[in-house]
C-alpha positions in Angstrom: -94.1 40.3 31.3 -91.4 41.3 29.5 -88.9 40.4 31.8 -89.8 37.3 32.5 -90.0 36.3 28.6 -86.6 37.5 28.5 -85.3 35.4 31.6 -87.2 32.2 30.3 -85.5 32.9 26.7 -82.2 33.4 28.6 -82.5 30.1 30.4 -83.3 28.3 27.2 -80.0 29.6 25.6 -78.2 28.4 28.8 -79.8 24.7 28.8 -78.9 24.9 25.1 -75.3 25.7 25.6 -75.4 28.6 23.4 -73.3 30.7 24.4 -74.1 34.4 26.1 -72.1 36.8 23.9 -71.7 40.9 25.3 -74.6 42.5 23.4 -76.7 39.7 24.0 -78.8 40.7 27.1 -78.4 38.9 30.0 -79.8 39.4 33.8 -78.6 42.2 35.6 -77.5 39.4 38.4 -75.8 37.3 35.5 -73.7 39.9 34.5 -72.8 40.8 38.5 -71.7 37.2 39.0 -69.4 37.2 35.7 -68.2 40.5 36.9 -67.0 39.6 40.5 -65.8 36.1 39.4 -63.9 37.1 36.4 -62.4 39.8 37.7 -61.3 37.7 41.3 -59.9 35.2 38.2 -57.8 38.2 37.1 -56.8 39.3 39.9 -55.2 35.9 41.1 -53.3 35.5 37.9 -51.2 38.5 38.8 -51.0 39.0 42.2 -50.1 35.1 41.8 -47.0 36.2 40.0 -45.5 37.6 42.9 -44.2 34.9 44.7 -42.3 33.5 41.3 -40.7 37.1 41.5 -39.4 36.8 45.2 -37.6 33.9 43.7 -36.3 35.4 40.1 -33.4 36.3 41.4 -32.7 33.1 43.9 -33.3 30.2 41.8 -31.0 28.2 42.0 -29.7 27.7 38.2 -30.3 29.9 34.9 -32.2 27.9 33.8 -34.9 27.8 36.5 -34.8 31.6 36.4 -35.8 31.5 32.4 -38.6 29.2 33.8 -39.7 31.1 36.5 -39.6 34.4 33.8 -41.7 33.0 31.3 -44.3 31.8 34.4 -44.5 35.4 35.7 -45.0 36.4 31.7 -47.4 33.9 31.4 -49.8 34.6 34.5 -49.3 38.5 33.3 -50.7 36.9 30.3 -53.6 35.9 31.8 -54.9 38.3 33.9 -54.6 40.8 30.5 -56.9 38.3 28.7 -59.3 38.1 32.2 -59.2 41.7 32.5 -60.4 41.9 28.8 -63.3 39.8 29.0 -64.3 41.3 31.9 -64.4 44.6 30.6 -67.2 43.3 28.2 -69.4 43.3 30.7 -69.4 47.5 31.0 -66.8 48.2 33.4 -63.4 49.5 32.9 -59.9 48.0 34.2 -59.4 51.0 36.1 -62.5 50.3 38.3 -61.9 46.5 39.0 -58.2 48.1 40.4 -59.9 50.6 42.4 -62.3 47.5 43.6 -59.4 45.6 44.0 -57.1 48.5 46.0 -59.7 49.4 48.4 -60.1 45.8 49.3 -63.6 45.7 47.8 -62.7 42.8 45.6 -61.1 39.5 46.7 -58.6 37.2 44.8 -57.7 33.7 45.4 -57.2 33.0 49.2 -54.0 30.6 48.4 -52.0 33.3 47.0 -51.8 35.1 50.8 -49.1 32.1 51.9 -45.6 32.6 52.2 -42.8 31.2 49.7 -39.7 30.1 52.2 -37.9 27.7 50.0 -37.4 26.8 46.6 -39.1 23.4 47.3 -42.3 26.0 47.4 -41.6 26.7 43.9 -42.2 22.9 43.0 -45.5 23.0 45.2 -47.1 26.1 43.7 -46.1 24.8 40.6 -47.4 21.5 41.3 -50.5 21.8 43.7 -51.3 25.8 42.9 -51.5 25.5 39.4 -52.4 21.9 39.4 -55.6 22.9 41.2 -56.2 25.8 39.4 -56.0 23.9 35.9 -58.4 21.4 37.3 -60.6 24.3 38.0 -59.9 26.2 34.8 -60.3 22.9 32.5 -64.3 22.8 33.7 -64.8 26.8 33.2 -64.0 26.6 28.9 -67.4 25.8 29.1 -68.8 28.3 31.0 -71.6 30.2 29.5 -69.7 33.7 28.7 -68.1 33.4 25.4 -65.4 35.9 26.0 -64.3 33.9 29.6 -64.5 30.7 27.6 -62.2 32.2 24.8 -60.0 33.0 27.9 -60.0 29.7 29.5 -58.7 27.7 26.4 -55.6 29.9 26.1 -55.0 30.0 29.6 -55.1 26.2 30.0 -52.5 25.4 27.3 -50.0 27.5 29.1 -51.0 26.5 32.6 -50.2 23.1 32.2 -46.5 23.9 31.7 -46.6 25.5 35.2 -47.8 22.3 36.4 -45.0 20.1 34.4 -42.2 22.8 35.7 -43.6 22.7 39.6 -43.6 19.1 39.4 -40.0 18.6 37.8 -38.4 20.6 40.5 -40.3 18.5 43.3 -38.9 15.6 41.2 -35.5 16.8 41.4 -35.5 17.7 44.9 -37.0 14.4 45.8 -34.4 12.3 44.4 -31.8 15.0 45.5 -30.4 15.0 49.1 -31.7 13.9 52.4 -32.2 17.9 53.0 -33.6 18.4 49.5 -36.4 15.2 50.3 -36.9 17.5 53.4 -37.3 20.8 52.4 -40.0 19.2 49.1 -41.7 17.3 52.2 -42.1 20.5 54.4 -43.5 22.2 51.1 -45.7 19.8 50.7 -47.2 19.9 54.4 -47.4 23.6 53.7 -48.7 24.2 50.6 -51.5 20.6 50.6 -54.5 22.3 52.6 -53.8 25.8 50.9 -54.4 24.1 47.7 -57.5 21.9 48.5 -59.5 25.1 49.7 -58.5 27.2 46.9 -61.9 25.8 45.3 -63.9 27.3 47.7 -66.3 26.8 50.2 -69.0 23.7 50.0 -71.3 24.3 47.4 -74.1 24.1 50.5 -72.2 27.0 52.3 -71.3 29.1 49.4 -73.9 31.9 48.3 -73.3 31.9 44.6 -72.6 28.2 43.9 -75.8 27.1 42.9 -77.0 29.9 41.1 -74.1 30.1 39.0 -74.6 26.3 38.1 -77.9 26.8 36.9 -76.6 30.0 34.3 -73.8 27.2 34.0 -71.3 30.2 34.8 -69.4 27.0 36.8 -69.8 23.5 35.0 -69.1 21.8 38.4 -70.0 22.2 41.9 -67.0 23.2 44.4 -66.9 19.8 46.3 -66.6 17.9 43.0 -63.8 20.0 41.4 -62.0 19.1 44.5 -62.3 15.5 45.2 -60.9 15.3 41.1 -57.6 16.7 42.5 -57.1 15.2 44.9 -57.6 12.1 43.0 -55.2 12.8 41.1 -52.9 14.6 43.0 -52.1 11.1 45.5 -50.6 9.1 42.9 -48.0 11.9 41.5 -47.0 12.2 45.7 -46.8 8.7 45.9 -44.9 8.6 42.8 -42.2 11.1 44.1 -41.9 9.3 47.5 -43.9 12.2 49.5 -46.6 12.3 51.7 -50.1 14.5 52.3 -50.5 16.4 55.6 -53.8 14.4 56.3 -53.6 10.9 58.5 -57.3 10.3 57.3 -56.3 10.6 53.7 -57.1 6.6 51.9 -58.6 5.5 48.8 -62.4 4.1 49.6 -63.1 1.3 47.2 -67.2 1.8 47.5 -66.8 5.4 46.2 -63.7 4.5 43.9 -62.3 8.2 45.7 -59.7 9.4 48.3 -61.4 10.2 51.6 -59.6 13.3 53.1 -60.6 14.7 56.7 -62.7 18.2 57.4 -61.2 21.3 55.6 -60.3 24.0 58.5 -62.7 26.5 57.4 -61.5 28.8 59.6 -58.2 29.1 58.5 -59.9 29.8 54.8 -62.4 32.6 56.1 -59.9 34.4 57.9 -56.9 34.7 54.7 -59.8 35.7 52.7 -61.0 38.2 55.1 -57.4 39.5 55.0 -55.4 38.0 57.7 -53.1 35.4 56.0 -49.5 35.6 56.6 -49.0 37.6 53.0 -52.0 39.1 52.8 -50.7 42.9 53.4 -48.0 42.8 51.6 -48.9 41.6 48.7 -51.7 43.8 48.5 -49.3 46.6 48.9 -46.7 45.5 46.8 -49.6 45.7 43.7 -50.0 49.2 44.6 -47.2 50.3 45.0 -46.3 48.5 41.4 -49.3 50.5 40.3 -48.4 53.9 41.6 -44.5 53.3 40.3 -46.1 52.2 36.4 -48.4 55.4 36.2 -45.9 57.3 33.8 -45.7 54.2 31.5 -49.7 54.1 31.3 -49.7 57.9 30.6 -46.5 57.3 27.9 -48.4 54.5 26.3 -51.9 56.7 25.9 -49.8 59.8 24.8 -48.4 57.7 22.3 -51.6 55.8 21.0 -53.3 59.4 20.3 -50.0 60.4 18.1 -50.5 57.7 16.4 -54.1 57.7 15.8 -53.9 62.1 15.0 -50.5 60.8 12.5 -53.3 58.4 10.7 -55.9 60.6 10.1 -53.7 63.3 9.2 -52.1 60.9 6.7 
């Protein structure tokens, strides 16, 4: 009885928007789903600064490498502040890595595609992060305070990803006949990556609705989706660019794009490891890991100095 006077209380907070804070108590299932999405969240932010670092040094201008710099600081950024509210819920960074390593925990499925030109650069900048702020924009409401907290600092900063991705499809639209080529190609590339990076439909996915009723998501998968691509058209029609999809039309009833089925198949199979990337930059992470031990075991040594120099004091 208990337990269910608990989970009734709980639900009440939820429909309340109050928000869950770490010593509040929560269901053991509640605290699961915040601890596999959060720390899938993290995990995208920095095994999504690797393809900005294939480029560092091949941008084509200083000033897009200071761009592409601060981006790769900035997703660093946020997987520190994921990784933080994660570790609220009782479970240390080391362990989500380990999770992560051993291939027990996933991260986003769009991060598995190949960069081959700097055009991609304007598309993950563009699409990518344009996506992933629709999607972020909706979670600084979810019901865990600490991932709320996250989202509105994240947000501010992921927009300028956005602006930079789009300025360099901008550029290379207006550029060349080759430049317009290499942003279309990048575009054909990078469209249906982008569109499935929200996951699943809600009626497929095994923890949508669930986490809609804890109001862990504000908004199912499907309609997340449709938003970007809503307004997603206009900016490619504004650059002179076109979508990958011959279905793709504005439907006046609905006052929404139309877009044709989503290749699920292509989606199960990155996330179950098999994307063109997917090995390597797994492997890459750990072998960043393995090569940054020293500095974690410098930075601890250090710390306790510090604190035995304090209480000595």
């Amino acid at each position: 009885m208990e337990e269910k006077k608990k989970l009734v209380q709980f639900q009440q907070k939820i429909d309340q928007d109050i928000k869950i804070e770490p010593r509040d108590w929560m269901p053991e299932k509640y605290r699961q789903t915040l601890i596999r999405q959060i720390s899938q969240h993290a995990h995208s932010e920095i095994i999504g600064m690797q393809p900005e670092g294939n480029w560092l040094t091949r941008a084509p201008s200083l000033r897009s490498k200071k761009i592409l710099m601060a981006k790769i600081q900035d997703e660093a950024g946020h997987g520190l502040y994921l990784y933080c509210a994660a570790e609220t819920l009782g479970v240390k960074r080391e362990q989500f890595l380990q999770w992560l390593h051993e291939g027990k925990a996933k991260y986003s499925s769009v991060f598995n595609y190949p960069t081959l030109t700097w055009a991609d650069m304007g598309a993950v900048g563009w699409l990518v992060d344009g996506a992933a702020i629709v999607n972020q924009v909706s979670l600084q409401g979810t019901s865990y305070g600490p991932y709320a907290r996250a989202m509105v600092k994240i947000c501010m900063e992921e927009s300028f990803h956005q602006r930079q991705g789009f300025e360099i499809m901008v550029q290379l639209a207006n550029g060349t006949k080759e430049q317009k080529e290499m942003a279309q190609d990048a575009v054909n590339r990078w469209w249906w990556p982008s569109i499935m990076m929200f996951g699943p439909h809600d009626s497929e996915s095994a923890h949508s609705n669930q986490s809609l009723k804890w109001k862990i998501k504000r908004e199912s998968n499907d309609a997340l989706r449709q938003r970007f691509i809503d307004k997603t058209i206009e900016q490619g029609y504004h650059l002179g660019l076109t979508f990958p999809d011959p279905n793709l039309k504005f439907n006046s009833e609905t006052n929404h794009y139309d877009y044709s089925p989503i290749d699920w198949d292509e989606f199960w199979n990155v996330v179950k490891g098999n994307g063109a990337s997917n090995r390597q930059r797994l492997n890459h992470h750990i072998k960043a890991h393995e090569d940054g031990k020293w500095v974690r075991e410098a930075a601890i040594a250090y710390a306790k100095k510090s604190n035995l120099k304090q209480k000595s004091a």
